[in-house]
PQR file with spaces between the fields and no chain letter, atoms N, CA, C, O and H, PARSE charges and radii, in Angstrom:
ATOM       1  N    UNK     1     -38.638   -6.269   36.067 -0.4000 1.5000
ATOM       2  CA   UNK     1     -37.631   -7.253   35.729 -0.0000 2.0000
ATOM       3  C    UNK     1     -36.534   -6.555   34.914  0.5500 1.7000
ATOM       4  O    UNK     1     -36.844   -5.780   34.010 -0.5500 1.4000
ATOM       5  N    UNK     2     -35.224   -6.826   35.229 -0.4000 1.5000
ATOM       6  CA   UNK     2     -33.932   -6.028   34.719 -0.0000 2.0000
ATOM       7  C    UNK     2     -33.525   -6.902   33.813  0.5500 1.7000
ATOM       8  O    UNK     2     -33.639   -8.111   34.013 -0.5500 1.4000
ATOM       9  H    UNK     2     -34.972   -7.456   35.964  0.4000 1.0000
ATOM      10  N    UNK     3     -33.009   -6.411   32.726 -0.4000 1.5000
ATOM      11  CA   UNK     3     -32.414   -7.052   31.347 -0.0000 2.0000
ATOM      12  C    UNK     3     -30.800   -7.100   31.979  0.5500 1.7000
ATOM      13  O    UNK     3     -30.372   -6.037   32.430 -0.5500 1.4000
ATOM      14  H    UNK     3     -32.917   -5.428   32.564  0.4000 1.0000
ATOM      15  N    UNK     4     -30.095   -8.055   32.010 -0.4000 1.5000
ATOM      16  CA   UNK     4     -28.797   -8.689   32.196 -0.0000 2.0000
ATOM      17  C    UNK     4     -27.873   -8.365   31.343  0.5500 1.7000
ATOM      18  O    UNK     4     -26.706   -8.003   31.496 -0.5500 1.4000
ATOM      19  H    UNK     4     -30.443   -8.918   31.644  0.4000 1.0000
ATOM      20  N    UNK     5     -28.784   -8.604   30.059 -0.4000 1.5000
ATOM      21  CA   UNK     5     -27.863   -8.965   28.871 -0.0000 2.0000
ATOM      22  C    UNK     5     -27.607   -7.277   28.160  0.5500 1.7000
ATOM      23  O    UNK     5     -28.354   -6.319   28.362 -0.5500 1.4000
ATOM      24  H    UNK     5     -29.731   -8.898   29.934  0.4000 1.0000
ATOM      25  N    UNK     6     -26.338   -7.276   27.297 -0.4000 1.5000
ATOM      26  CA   UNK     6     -25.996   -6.095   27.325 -0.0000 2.0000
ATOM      27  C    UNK     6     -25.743   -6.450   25.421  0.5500 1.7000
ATOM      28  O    UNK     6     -25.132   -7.333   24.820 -0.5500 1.4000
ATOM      29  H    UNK     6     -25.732   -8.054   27.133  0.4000 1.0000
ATOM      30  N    UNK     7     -26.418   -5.467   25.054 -0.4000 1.5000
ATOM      31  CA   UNK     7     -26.679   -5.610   23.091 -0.0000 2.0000
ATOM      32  C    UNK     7     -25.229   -4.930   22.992  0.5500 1.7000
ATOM      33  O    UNK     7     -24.963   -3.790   23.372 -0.5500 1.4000
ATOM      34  H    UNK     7     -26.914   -4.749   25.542  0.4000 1.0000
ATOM      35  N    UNK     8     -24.187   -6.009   22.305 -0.4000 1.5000
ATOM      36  CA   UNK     8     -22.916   -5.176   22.099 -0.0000 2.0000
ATOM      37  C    UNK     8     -23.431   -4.298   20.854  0.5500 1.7000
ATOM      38  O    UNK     8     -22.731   -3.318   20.600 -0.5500 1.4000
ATOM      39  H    UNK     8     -24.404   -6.935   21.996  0.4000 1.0000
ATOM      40  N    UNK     9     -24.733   -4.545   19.920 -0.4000 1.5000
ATOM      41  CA   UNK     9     -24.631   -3.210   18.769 -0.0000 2.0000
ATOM      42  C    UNK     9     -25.113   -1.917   19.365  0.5500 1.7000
ATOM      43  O    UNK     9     -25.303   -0.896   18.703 -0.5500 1.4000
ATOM      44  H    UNK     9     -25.303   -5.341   20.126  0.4000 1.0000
ATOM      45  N    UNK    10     -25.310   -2.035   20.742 -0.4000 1.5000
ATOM      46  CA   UNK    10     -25.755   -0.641   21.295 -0.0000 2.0000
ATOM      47  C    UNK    10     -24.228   -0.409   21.497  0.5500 1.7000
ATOM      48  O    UNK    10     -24.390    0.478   20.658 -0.5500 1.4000
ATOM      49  H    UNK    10     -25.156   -2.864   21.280  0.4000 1.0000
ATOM      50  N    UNK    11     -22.698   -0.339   21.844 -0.4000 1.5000
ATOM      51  CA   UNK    11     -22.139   -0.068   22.003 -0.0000 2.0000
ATOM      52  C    UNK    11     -21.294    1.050   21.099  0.5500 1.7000
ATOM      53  O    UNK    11     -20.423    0.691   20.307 -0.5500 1.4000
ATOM      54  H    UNK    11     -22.566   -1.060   22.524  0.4000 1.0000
ATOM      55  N    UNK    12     -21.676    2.542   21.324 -0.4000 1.5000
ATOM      56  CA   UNK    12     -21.220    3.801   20.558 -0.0000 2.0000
ATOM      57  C    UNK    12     -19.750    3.509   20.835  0.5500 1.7000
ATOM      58  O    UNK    12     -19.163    3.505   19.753 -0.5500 1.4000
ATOM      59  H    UNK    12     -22.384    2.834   21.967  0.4000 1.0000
ATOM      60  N    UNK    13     -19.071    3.309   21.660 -0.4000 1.5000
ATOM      61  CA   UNK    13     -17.590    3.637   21.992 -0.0000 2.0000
ATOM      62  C    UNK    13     -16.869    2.848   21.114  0.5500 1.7000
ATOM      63  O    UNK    13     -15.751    3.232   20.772 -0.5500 1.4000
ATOM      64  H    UNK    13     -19.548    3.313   22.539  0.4000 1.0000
ATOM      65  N    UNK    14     -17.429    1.564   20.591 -0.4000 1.5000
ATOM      66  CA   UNK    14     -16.807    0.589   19.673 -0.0000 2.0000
ATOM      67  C    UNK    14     -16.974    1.324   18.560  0.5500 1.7000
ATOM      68  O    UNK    14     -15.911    1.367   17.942 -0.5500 1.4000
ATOM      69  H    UNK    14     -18.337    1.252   20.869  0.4000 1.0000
ATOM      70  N    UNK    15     -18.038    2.064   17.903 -0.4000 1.5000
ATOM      71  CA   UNK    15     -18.562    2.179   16.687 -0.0000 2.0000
ATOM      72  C    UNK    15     -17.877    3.799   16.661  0.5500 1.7000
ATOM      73  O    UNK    15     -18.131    4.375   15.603 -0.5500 1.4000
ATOM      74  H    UNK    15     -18.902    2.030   18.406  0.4000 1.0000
ATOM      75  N    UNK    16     -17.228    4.445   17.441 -0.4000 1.5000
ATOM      76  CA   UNK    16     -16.661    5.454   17.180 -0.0000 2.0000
ATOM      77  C    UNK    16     -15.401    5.490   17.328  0.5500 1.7000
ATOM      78  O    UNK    16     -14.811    6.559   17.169 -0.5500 1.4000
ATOM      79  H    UNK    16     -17.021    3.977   18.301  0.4000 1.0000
ATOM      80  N    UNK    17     -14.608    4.137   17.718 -0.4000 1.5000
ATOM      81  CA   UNK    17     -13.370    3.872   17.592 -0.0000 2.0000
ATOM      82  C    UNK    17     -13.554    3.349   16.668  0.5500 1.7000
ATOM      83  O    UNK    17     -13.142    4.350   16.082 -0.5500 1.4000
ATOM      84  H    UNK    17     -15.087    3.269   17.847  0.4000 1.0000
ATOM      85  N    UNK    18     -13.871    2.482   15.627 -0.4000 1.5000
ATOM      86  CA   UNK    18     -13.908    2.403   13.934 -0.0000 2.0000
ATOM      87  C    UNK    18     -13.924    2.847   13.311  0.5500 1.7000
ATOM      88  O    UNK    18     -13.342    2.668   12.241 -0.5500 1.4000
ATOM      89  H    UNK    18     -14.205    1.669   16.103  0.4000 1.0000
ATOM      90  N    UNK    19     -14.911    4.058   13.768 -0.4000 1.5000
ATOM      91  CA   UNK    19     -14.770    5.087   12.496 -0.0000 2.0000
ATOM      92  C    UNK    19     -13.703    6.143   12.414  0.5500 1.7000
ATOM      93  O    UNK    19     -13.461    6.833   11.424 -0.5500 1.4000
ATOM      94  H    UNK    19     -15.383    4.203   14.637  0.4000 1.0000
ATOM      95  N    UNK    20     -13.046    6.185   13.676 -0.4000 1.5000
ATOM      96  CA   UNK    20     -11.975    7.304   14.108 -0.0000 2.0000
ATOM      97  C    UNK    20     -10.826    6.817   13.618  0.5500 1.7000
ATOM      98  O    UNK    20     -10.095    7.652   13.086 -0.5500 1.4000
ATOM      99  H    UNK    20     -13.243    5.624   14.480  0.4000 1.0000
ATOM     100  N    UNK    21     -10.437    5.644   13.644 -0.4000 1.5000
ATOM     101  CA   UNK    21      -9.449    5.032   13.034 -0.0000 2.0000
ATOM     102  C    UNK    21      -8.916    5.795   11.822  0.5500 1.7000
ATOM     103  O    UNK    21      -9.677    6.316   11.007 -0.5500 1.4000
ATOM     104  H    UNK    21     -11.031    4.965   14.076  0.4000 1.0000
ATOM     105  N    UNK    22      -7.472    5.848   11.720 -0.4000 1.5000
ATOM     106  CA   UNK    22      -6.975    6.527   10.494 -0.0000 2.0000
ATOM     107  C    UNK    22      -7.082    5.612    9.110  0.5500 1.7000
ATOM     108  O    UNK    22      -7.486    4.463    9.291 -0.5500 1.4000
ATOM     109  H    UNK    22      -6.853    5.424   12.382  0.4000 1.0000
ATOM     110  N    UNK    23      -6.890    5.845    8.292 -0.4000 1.5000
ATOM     111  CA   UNK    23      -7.231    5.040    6.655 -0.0000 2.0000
ATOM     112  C    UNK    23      -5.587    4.687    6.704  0.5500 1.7000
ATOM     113  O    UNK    23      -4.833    5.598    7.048 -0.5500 1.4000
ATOM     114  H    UNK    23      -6.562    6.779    8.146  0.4000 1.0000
ATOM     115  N    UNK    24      -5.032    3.383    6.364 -0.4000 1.5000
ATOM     116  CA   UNK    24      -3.864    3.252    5.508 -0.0000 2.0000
ATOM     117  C    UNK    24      -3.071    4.429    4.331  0.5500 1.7000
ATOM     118  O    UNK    24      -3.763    5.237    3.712 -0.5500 1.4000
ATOM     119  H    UNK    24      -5.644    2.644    6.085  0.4000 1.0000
ATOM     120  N    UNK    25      -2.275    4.392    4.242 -0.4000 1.5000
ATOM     121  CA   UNK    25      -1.706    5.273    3.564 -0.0000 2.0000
ATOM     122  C    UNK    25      -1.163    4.513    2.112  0.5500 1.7000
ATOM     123  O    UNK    25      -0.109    3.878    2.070 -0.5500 1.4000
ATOM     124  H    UNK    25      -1.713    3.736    4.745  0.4000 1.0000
ATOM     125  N    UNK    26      -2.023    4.687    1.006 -0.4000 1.5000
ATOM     126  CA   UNK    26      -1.831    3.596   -0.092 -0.0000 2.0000
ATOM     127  C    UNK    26      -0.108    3.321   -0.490  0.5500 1.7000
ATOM     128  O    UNK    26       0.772    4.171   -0.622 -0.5500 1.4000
ATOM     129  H    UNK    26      -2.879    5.202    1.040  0.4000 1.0000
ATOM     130  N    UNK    27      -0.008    1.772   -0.624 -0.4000 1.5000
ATOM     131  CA   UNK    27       1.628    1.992   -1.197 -0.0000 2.0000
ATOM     132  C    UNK    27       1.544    2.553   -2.586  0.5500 1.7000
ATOM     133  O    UNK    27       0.591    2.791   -3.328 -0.5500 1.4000
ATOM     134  H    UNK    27      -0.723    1.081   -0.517  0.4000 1.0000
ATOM     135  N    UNK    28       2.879    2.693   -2.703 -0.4000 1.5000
ATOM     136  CA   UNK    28       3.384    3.508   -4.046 -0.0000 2.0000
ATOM     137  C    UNK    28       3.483    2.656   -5.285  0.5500 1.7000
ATOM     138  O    UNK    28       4.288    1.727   -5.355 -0.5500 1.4000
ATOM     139  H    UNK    28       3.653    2.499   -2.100  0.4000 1.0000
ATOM     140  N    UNK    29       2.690    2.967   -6.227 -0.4000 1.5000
ATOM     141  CA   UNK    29       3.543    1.682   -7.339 -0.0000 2.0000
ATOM     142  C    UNK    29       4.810    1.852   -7.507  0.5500 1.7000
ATOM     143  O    UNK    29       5.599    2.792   -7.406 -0.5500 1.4000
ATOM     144  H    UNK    29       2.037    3.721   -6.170  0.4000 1.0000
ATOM     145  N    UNK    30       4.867    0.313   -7.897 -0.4000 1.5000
ATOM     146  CA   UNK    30       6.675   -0.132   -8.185 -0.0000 2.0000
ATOM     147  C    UNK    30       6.528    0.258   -9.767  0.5500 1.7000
ATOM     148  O    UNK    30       7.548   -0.069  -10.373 -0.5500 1.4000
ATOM     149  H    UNK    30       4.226   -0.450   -7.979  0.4000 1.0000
ATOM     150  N    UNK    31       5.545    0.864  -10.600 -0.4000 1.5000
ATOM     151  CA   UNK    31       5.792    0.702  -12.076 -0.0000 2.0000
ATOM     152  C    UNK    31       7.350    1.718  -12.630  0.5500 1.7000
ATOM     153  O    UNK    31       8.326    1.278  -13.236 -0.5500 1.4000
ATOM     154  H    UNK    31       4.716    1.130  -10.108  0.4000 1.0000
ATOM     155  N    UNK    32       7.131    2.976  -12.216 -0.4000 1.5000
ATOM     156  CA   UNK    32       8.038    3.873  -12.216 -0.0000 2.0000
ATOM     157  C    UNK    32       9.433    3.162  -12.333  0.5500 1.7000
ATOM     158  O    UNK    32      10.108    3.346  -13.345 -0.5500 1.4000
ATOM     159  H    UNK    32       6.337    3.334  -11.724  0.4000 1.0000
ATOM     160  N    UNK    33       9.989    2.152  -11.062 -0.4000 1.5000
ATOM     161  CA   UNK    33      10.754    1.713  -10.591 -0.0000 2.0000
ATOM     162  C    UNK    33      11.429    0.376  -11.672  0.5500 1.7000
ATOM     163  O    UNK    33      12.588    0.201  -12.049 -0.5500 1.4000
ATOM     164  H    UNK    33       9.440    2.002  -10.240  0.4000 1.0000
ATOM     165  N    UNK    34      10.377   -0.290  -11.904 -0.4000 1.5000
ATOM     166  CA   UNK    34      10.821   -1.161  -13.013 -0.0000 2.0000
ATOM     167  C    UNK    34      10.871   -0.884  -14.263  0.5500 1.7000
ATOM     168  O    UNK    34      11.473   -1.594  -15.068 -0.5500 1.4000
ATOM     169  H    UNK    34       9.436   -0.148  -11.598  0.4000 1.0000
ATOM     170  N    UNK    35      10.083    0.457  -14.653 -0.4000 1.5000
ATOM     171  CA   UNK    35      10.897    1.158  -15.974 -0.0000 2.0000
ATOM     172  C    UNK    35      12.146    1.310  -15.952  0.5500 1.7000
ATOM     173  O    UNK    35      12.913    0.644  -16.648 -0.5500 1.4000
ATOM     174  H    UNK    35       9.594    1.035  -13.999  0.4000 1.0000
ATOM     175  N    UNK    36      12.451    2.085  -15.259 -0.4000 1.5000
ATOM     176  CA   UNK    36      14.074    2.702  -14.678 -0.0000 2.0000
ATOM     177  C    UNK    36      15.061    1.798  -14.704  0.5500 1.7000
ATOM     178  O    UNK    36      16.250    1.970  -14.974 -0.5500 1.4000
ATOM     179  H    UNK    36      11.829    2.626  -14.694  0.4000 1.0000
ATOM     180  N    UNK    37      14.240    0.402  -14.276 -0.4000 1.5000
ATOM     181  CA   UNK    37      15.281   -0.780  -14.783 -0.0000 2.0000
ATOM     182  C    UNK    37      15.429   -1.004  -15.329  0.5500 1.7000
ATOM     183  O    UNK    37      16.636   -1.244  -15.302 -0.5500 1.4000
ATOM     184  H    UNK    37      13.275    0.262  -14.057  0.4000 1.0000
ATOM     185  N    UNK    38      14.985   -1.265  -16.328 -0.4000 1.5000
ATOM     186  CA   UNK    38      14.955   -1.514  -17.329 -0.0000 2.0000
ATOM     187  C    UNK    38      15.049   -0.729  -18.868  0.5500 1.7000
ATOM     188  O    UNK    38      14.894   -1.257  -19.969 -0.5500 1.4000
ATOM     189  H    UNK    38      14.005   -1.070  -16.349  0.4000 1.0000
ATOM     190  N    UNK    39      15.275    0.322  -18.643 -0.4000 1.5000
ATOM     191  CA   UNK    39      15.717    1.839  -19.453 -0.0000 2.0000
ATOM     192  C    UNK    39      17.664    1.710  -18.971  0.5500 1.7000
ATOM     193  O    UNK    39      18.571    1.835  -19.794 -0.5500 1.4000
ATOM     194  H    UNK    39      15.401    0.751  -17.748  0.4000 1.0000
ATOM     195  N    UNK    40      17.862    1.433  -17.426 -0.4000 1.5000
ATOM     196  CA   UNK    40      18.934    1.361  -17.245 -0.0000 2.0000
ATOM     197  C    UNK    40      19.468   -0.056  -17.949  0.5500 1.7000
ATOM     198  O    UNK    40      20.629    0.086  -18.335 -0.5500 1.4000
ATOM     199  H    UNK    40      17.125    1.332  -16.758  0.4000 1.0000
ATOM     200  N    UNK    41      18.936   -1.367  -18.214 -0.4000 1.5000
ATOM     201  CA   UNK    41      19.450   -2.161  -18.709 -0.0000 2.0000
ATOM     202  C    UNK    41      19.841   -2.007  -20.171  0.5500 1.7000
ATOM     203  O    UNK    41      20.913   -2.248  -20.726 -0.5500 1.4000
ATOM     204  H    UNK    41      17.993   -1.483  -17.901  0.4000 1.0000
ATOM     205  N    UNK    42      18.857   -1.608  -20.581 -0.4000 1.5000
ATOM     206  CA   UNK    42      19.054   -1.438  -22.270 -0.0000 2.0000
ATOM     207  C    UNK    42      20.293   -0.627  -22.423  0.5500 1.7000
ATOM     208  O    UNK    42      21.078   -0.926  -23.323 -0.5500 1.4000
ATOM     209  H    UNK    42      17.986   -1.412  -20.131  0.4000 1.0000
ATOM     210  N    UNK    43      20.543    0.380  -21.621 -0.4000 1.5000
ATOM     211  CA   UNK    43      21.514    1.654  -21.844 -0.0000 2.0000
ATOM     212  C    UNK    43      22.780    0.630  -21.497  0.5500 1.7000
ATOM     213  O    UNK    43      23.665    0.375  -22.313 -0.5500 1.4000
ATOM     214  H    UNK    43      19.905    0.623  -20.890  0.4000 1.0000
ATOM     215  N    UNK    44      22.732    0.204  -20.443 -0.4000 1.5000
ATOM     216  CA   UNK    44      24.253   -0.858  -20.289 -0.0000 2.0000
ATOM     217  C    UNK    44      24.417   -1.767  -21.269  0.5500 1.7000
ATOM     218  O    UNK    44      25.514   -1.960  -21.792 -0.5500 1.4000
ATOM     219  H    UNK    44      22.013    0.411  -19.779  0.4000 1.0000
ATOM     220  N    UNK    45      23.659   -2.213  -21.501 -0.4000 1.5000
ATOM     221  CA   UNK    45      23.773   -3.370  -22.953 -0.0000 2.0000
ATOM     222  C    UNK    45      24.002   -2.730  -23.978  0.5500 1.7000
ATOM     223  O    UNK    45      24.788   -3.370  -24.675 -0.5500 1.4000
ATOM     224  H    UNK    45      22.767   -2.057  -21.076  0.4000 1.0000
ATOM     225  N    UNK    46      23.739   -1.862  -24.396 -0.4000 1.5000
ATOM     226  CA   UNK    46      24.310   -0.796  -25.538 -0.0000 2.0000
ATOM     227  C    UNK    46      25.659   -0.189  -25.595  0.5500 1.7000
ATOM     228  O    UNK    46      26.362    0.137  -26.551 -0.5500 1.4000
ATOM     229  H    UNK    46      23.100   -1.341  -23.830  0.4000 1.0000
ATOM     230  N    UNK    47      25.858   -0.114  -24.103 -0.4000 1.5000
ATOM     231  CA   UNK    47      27.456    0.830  -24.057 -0.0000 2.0000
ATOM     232  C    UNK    47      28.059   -0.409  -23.988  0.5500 1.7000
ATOM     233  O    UNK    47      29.246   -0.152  -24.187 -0.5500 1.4000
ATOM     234  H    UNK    47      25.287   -0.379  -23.326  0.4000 1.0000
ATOM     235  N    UNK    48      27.962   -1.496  -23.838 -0.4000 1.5000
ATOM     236  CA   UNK    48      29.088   -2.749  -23.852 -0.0000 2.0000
ATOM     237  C    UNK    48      29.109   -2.941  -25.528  0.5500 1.7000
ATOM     238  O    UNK    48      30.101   -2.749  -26.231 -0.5500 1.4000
ATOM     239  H    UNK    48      26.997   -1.704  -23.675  0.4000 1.0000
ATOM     240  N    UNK    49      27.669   -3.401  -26.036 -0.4000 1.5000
ATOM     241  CA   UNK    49      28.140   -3.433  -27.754 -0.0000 2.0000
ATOM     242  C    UNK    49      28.357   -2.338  -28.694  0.5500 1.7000
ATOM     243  O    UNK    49      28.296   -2.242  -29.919 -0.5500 1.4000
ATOM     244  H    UNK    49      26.864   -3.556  -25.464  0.4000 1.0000
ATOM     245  N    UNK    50      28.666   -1.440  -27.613 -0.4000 1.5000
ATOM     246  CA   UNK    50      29.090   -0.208  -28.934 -0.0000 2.0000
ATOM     247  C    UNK    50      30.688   -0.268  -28.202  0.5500 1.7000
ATOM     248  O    UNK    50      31.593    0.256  -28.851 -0.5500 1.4000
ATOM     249  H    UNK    50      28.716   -1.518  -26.617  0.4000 1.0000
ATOM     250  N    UNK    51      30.965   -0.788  -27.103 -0.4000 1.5000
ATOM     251  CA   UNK    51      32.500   -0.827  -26.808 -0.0000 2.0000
ATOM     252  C    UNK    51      33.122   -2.465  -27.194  0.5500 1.7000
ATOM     253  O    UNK    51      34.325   -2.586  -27.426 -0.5500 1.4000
ATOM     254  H    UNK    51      30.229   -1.213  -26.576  0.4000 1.0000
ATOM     255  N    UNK    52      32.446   -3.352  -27.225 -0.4000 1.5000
ATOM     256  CA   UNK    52      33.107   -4.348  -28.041 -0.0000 2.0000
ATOM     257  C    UNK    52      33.469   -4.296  -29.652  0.5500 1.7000
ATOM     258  O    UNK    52      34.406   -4.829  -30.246 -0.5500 1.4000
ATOM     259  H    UNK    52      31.469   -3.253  -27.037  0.4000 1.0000
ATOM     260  N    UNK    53      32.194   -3.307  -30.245 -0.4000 1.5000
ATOM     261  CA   UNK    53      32.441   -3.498  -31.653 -0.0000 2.0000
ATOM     262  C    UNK    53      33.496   -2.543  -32.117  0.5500 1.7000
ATOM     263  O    UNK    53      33.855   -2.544  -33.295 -0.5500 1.4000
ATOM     264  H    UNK    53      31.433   -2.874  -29.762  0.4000 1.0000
């Protein structure tokens, strides 16, 4: 008697296209980025009240 049914966890070709898969490439933090803004804000707010006063 022949088995029909087909065990998809026997399937290697699935389980080695998962693992072959490349990893994401992590994003970058934004921290850097919102210092900079904010180092640049302070510096503009300074050169306006040292040119108003």
């Amino acid at each position: 008697m022949s088995d029909n049914s087909v065990d998809p966890s026997g399937n290697t070709e699935a389980f080695r296209a998962f693992t072959q898969t490349p990893q994401p490439e992590p994003t970058a933090s934004k921290t850097p980025l919102i210092i900079t803004g904010v180092v640049v804000a302070v510096v503009l707010i300074a050169v306006i009240v040292w040119l108003v006063a």
